[in-house]
C-alpha positions as YAML, in Angstrom:
chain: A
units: angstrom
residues:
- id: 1
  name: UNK
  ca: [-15.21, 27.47, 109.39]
- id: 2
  name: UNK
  ca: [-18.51, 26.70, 107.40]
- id: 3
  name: UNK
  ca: [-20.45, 29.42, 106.54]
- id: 4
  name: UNK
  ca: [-24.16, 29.15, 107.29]
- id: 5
  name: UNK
  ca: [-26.29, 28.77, 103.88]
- id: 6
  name: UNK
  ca: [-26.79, 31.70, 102.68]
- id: 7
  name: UNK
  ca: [-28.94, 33.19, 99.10]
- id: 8
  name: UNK
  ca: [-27.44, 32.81, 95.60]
- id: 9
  name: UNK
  ca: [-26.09, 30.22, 93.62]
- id: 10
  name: UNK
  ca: [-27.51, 27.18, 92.22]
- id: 11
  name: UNK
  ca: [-30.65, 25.85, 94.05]
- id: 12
  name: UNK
  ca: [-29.71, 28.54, 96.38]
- id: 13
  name: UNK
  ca: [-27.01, 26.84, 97.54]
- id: 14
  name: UNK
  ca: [-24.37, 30.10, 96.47]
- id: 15
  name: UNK
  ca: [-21.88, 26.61, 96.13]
- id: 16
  name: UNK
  ca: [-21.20, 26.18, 99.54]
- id: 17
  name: UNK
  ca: [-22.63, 22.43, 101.24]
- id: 18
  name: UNK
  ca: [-25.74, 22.68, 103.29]
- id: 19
  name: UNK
  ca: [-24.83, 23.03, 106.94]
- id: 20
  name: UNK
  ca: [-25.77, 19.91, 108.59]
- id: 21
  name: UNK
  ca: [-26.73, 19.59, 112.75]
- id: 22
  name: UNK
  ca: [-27.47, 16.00, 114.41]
- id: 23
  name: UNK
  ca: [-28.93, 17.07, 117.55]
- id: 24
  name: UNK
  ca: [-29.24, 20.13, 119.65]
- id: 25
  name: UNK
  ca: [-25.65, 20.58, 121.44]
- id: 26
  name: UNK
  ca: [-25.12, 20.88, 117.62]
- id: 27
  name: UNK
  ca: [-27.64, 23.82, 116.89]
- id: 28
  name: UNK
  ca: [-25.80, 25.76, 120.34]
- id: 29
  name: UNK
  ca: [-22.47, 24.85, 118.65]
- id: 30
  name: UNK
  ca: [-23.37, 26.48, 115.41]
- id: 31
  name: UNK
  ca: [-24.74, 29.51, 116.61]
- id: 32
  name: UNK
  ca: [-21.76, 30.31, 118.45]
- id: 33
  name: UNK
  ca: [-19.63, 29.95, 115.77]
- id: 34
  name: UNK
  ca: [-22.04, 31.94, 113.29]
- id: 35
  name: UNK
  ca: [-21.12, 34.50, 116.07]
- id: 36
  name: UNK
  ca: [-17.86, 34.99, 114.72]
- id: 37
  name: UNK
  ca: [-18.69, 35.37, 110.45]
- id: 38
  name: UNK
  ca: [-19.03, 38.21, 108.45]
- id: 39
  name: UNK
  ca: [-23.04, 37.50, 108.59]
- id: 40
  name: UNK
  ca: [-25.59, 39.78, 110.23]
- id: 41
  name: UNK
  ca: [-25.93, 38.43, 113.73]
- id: 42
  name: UNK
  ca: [-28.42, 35.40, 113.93]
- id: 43
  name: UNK
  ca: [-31.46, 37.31, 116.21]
- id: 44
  name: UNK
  ca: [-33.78, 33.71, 115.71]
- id: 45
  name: UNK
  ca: [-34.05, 30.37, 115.10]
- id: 46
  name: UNK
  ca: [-37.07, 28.81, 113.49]
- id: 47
  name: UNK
  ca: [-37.46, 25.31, 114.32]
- id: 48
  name: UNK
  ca: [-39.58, 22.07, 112.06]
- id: 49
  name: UNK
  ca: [-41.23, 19.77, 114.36]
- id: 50
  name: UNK
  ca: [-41.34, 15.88, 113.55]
- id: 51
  name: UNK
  ca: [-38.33, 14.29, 113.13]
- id: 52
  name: UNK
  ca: [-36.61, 17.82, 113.79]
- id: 53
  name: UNK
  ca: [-37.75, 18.20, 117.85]
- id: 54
  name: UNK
  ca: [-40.48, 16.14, 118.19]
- id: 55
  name: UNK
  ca: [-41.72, 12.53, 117.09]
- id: 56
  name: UNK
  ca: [-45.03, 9.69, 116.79]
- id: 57
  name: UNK
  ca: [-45.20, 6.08, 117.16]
- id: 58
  name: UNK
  ca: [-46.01, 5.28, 113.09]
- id: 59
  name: UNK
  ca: [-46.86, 2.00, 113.78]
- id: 60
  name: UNK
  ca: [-49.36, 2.53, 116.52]
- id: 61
  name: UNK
  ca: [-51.92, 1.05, 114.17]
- id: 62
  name: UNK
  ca: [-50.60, -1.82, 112.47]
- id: 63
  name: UNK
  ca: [-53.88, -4.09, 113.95]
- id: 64
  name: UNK
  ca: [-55.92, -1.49, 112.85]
- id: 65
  name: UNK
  ca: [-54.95, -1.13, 109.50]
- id: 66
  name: UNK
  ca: [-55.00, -4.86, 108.99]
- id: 67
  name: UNK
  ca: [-58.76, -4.54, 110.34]
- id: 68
  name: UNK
  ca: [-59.61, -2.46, 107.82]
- id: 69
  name: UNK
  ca: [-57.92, -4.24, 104.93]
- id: 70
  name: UNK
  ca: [-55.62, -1.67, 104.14]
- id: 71
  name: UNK
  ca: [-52.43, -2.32, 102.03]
- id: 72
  name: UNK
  ca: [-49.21, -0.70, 104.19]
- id: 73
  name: UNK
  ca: [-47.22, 2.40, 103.24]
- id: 74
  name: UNK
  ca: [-44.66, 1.54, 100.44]
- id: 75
  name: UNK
  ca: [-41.69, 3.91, 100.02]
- id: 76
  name: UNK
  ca: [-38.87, 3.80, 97.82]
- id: 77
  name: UNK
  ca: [-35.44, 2.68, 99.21]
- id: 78
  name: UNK
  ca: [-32.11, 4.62, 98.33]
- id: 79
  name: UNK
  ca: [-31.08, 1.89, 96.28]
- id: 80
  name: UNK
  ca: [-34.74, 1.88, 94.36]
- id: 81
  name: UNK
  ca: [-36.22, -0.59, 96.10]
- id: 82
  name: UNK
  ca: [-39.43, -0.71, 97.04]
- id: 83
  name: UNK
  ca: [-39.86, -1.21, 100.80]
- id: 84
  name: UNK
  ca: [-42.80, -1.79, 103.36]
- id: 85
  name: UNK
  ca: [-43.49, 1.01, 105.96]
- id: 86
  name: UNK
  ca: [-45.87, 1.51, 108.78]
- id: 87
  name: UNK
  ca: [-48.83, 3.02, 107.29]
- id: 88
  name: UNK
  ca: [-50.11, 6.11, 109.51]
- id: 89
  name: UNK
  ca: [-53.30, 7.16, 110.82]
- id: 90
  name: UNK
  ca: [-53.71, 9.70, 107.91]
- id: 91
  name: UNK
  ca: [-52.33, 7.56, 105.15]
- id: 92
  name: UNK
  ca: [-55.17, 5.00, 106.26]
- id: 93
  name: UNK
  ca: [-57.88, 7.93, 106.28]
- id: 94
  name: UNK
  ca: [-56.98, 8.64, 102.73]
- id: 95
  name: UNK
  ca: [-57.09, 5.03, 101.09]
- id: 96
  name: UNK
  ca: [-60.62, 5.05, 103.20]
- id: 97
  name: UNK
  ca: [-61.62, 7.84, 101.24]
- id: 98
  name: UNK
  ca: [-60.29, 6.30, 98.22]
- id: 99
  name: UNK
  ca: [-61.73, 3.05, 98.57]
- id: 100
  name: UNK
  ca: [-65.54, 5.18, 99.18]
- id: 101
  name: UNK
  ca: [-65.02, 7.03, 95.66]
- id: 102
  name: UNK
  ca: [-63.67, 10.05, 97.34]
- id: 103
  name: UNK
  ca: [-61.71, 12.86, 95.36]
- id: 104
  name: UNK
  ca: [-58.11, 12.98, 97.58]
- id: 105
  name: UNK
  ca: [-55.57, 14.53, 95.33]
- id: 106
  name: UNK
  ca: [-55.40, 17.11, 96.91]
- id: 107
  name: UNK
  ca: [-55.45, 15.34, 100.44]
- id: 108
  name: UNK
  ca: [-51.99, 16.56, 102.02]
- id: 109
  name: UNK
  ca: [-53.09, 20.06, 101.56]
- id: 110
  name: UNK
  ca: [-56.51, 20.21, 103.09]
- id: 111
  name: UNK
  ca: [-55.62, 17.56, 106.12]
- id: 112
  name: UNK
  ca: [-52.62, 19.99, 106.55]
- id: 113
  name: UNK
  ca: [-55.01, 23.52, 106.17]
- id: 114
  name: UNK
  ca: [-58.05, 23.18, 107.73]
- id: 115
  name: UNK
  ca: [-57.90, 23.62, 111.37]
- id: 116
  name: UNK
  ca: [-60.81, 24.76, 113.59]
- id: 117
  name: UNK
  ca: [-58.75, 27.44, 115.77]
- id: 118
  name: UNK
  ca: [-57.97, 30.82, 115.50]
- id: 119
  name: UNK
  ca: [-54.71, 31.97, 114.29]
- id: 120
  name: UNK
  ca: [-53.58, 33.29, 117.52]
- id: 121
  name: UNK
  ca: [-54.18, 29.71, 119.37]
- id: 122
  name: UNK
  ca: [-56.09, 28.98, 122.16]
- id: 123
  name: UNK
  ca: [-54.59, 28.93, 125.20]
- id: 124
  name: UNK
  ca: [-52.04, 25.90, 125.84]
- id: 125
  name: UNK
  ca: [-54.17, 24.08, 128.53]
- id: 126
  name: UNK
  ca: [-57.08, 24.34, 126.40]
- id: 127
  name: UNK
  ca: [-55.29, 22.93, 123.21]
- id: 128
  name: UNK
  ca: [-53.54, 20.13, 125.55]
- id: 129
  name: UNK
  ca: [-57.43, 19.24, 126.53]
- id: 130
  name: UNK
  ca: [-58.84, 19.15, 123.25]
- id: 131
  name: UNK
  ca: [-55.85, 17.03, 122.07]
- id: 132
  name: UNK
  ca: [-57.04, 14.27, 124.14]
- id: 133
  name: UNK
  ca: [-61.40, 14.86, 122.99]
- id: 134
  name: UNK
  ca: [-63.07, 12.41, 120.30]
- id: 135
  name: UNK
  ca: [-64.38, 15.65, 119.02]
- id: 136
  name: UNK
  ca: [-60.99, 17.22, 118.16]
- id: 137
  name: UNK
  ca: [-60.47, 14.08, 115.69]
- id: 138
  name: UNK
  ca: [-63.80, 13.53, 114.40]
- id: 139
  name: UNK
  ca: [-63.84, 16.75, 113.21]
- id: 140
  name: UNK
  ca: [-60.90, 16.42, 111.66]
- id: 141
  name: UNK
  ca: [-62.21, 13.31, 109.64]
- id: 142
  name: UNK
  ca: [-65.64, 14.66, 108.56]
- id: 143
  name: UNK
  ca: [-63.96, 17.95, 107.16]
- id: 144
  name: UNK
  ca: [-61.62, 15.67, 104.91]
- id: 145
  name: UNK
  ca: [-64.50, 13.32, 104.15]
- id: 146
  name: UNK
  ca: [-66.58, 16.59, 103.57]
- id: 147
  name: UNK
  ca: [-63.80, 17.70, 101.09]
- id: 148
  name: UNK
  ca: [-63.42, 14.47, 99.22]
- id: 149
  name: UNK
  ca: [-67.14, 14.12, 98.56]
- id: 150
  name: UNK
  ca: [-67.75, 11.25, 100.11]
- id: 151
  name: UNK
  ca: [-69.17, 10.01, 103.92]
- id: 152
  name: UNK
  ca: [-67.07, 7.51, 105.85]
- id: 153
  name: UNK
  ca: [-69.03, 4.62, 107.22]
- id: 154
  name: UNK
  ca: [-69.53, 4.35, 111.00]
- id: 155
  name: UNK
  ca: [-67.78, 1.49, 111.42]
- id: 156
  name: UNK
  ca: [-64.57, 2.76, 109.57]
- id: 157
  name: UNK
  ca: [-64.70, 5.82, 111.80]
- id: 158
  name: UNK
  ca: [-64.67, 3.45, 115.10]
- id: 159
  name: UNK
  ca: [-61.35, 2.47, 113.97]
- id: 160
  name: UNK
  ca: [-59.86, 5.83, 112.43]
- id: 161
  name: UNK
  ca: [-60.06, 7.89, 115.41]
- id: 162
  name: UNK
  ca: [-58.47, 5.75, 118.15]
- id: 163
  name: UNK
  ca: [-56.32, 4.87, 115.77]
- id: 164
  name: UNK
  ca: [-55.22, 8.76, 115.14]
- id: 165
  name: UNK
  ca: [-55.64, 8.84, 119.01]
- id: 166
  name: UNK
  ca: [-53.30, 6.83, 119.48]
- id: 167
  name: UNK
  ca: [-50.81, 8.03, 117.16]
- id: 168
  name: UNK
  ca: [-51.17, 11.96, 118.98]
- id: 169
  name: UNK
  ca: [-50.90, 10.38, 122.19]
- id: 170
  name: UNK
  ca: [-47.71, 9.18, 121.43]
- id: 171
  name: UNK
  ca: [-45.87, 12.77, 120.48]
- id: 172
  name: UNK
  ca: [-42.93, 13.81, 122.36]
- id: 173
  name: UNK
  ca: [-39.73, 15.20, 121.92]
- id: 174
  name: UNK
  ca: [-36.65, 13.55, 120.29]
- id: 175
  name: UNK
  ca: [-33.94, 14.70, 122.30]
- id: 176
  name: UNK
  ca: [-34.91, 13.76, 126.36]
- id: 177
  name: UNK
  ca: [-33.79, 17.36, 127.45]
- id: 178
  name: UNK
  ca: [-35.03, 19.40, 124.78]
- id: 179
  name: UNK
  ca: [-36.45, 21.87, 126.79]
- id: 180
  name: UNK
  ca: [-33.92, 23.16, 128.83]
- id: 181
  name: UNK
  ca: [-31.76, 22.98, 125.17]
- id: 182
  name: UNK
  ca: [-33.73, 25.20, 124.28]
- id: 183
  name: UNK
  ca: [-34.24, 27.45, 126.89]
- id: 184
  name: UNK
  ca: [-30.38, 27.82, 127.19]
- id: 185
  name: UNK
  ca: [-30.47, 28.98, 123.09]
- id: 186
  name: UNK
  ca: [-29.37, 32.67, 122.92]
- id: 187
  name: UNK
  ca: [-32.07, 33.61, 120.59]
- id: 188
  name: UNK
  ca: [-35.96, 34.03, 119.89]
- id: 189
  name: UNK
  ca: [-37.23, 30.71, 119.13]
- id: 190
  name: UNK
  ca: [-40.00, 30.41, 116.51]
- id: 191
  name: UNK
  ca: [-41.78, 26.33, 115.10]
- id: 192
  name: UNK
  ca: [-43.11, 25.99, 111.73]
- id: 193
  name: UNK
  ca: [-44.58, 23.09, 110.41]
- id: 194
  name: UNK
  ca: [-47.25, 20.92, 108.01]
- id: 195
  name: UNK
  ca: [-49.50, 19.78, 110.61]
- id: 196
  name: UNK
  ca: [-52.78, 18.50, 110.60]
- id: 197
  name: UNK
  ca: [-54.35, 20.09, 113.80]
- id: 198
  name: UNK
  ca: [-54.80, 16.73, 115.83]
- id: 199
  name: UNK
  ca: [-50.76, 16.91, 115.86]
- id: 200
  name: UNK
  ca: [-50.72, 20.54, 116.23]
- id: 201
  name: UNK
  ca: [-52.58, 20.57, 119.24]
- id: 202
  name: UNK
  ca: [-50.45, 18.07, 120.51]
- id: 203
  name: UNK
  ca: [-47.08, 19.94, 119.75]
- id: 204
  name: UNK
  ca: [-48.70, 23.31, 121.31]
- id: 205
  name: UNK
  ca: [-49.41, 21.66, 124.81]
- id: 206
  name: UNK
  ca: [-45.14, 20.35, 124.13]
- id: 207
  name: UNK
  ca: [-44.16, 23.73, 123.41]
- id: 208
  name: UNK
  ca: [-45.89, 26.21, 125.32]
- id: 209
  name: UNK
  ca: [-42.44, 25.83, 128.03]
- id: 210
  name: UNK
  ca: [-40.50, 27.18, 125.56]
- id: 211
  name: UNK
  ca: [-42.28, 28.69, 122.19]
- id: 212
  name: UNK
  ca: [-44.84, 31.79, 122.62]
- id: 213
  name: UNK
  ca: [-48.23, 31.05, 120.86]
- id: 214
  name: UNK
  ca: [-47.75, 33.74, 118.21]
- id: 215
  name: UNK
  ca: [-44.72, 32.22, 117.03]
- id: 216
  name: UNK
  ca: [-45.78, 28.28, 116.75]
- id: 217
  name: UNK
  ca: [-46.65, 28.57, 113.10]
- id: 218
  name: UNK
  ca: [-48.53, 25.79, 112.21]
- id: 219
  name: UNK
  ca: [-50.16, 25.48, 108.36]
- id: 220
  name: UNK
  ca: [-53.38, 23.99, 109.57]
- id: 221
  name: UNK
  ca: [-54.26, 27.27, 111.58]
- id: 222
  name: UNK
  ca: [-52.69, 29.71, 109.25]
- id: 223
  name: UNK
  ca: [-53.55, 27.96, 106.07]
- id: 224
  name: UNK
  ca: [-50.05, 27.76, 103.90]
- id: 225
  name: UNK
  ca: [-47.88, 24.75, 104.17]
- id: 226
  name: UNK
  ca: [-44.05, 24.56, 103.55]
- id: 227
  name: UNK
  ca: [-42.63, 25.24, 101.10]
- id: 228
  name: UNK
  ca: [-45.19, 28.37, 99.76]
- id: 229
  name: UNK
  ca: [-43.47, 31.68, 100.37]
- id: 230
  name: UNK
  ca: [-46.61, 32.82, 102.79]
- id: 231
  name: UNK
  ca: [-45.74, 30.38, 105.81]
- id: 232
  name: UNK
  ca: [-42.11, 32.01, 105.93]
- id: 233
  name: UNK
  ca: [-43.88, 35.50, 105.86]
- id: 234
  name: UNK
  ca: [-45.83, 34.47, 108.38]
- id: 235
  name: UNK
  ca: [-43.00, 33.59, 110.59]
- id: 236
  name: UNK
  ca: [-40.94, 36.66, 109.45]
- id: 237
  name: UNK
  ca: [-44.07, 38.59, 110.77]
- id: 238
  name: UNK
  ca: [-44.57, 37.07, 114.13]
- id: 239
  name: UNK
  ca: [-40.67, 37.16, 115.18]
- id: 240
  name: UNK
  ca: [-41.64, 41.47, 113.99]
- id: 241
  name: UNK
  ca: [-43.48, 41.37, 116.38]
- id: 242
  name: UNK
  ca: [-41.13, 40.70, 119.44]
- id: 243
  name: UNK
  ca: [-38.21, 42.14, 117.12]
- id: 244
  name: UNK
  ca: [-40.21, 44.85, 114.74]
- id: 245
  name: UNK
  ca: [-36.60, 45.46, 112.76]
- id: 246
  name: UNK
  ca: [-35.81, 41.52, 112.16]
- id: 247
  name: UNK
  ca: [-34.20, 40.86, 108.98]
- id: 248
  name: UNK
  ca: [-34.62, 37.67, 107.07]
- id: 249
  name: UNK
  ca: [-31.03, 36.85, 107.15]
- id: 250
  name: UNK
  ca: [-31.39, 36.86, 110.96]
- id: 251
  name: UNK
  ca: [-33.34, 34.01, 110.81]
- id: 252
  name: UNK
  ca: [-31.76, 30.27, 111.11]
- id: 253
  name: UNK
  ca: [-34.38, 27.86, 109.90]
- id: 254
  name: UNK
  ca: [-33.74, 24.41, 110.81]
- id: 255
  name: UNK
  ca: [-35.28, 21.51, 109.44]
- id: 256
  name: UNK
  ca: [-34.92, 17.89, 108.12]
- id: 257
  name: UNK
  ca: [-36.63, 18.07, 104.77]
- id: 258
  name: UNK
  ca: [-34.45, 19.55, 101.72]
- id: 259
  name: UNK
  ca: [-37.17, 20.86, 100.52]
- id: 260
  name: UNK
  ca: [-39.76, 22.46, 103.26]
- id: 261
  name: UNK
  ca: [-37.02, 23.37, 105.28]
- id: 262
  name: UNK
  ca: [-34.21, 24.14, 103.35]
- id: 263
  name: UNK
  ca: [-34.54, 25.38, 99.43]
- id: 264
  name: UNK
  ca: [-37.98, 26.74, 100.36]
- id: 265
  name: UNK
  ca: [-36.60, 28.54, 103.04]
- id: 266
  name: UNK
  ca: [-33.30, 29.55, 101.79]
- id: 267
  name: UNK
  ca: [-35.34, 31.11, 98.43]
- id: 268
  name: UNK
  ca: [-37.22, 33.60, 101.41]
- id: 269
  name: UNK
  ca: [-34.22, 34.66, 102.74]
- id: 270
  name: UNK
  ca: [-33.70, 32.73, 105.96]
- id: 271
  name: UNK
  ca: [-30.55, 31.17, 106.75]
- id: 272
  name: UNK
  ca: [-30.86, 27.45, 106.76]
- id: 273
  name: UNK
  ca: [-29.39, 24.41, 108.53]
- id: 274
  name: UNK
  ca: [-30.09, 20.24, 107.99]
- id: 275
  name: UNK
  ca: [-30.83, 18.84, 110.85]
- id: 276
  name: UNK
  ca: [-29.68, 14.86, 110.50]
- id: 277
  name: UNK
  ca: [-31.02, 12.77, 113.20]
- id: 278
  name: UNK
  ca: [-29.34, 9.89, 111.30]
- id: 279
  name: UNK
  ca: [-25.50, 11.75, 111.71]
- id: 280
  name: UNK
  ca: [-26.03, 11.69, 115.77]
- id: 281
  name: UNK
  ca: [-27.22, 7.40, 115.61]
- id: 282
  name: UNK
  ca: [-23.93, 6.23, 113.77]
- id: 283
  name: UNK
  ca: [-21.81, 8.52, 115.78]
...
């Protein structure tokens, strides 16, 4: 049997291959064979959110990027080509604030940081209600703009935020019956994930069925993003608080980014696991 990644070795890896999962019969499979290693027993499982349990419509605003004049996402193919890709609502907010004179290198982080909400989270209904408010995402765009220097004109603005609208209103879960998956998992369940808090409201009204509050930890209300050590200790400390002598090791983190979810991870002391969507569609 595969051992579950473990610490040590190169990259962490301790030479074993990452454990890979394609869908969530797969995560119940694994944990019941983990059941039977050498390992302290597995008391939690950590979860990433998009393309892990839940997922967006990218190209919700094709129309509206091409309104704008904005060039589409390019990404670079496993063969080195480069390829065409939807551009998102946030990928269009930062060539905006480009094209204005805006400072965005440091974009990702803030879009992903600065949320409005306590750490604890409002209560579910409340964040499923300001999900679907203008406010919610025009907020959102004046503290980037704020950040970059720069103000974005009404009439981009009148695009952006239906356009992001859109895009949130389209979040749901992967797998069809993901809830009752995960309600049948033996374990404390726990989310962590990059989010900018449009998107994180939207996964908090998802996940209140099956996640407690304290342990959806989202970087836009507790101000780390994957892969910094102080999201995982964050995690680590809200599991403590249901399970006060929780070891690292006890924790499965599963994820679909090598590095956010598994070398960052792995290097905290949480037991990792790949989830590949792209296994479970050529099976």
């Amino acid at each position: 049997m595969t051992t579950l990644m473990g610490t040590g070795g190169n990259e962490g890896t301790g030479g074993k291959s990452l454990v890979t999962v394609s869908d969530l019969a797969g995560v119940a499979a694994l944990l019941e064979a983990a059941s039977d290693d050498s390992k302290p027993a597995i008391r939690a499982v950590c979860f990433d959110l998009f393309g892990t349990l839940l997922q967006y419509d990218e190209a919700a605003g094709s129309a509206a990027a091409e309104a704008l004049g904005l060039s589409p996402g390019r990404v670079t193919g496993r063969r080195g080509e480069e390829q065409r890709r939807a551009l998102t609502a946030s990928a269009a907010l930062a060539q905006c604030l480009q094209r204005a004179g805006g400072t965005t290198s440091d974009f990702a982080r803030v879009a992903m940081t600065s949320g409005s909400l306590p750490v604890e989270v409002e209560a579910k209904a409340e964040a499923e209600a300001k999900a679907e408010t203008k406010a919610v995402y025009a907020a959102y765009l004046d503290r980037l703009a704020d950040d970059a220097g720069v103000r974005l004109p009404d009439a981009e603005r009148a695009v952006l935020i239906p356009w992001l609208q859109r895009e949130v209103a389209s979040v749901g879960w992967i797998e069809p019956e993901t809830v009752s998956a995960l309600q049948r998992l033996p374990v404390a369940l726990a989310v962590c994930s990059n989010l900018a808090e449009p998107f994180a409201l939207a996964a908090a009204a998802l996940l209140q069925a099956v996640v407690p509050a304290r342990q959806q930890v989202m970087s836009c209300w507790v101000g780390a993003v994957k892969p910094a050590r102080a999201i995982y200790a964050v995690v680590l400390s809200r599991l403590r608080e249901v399970m006060p002598h929780l070891q690292p090791e006890q924790v499965l983190f599963i994820g679909d980014k090598t590095v956010e979810d598994a070398l960052g991870p792995l290097a905290f002391g949480f037991r990792v696991a790949w989830m590949r969507r792209s296994m479970r569609s050529r099976s």
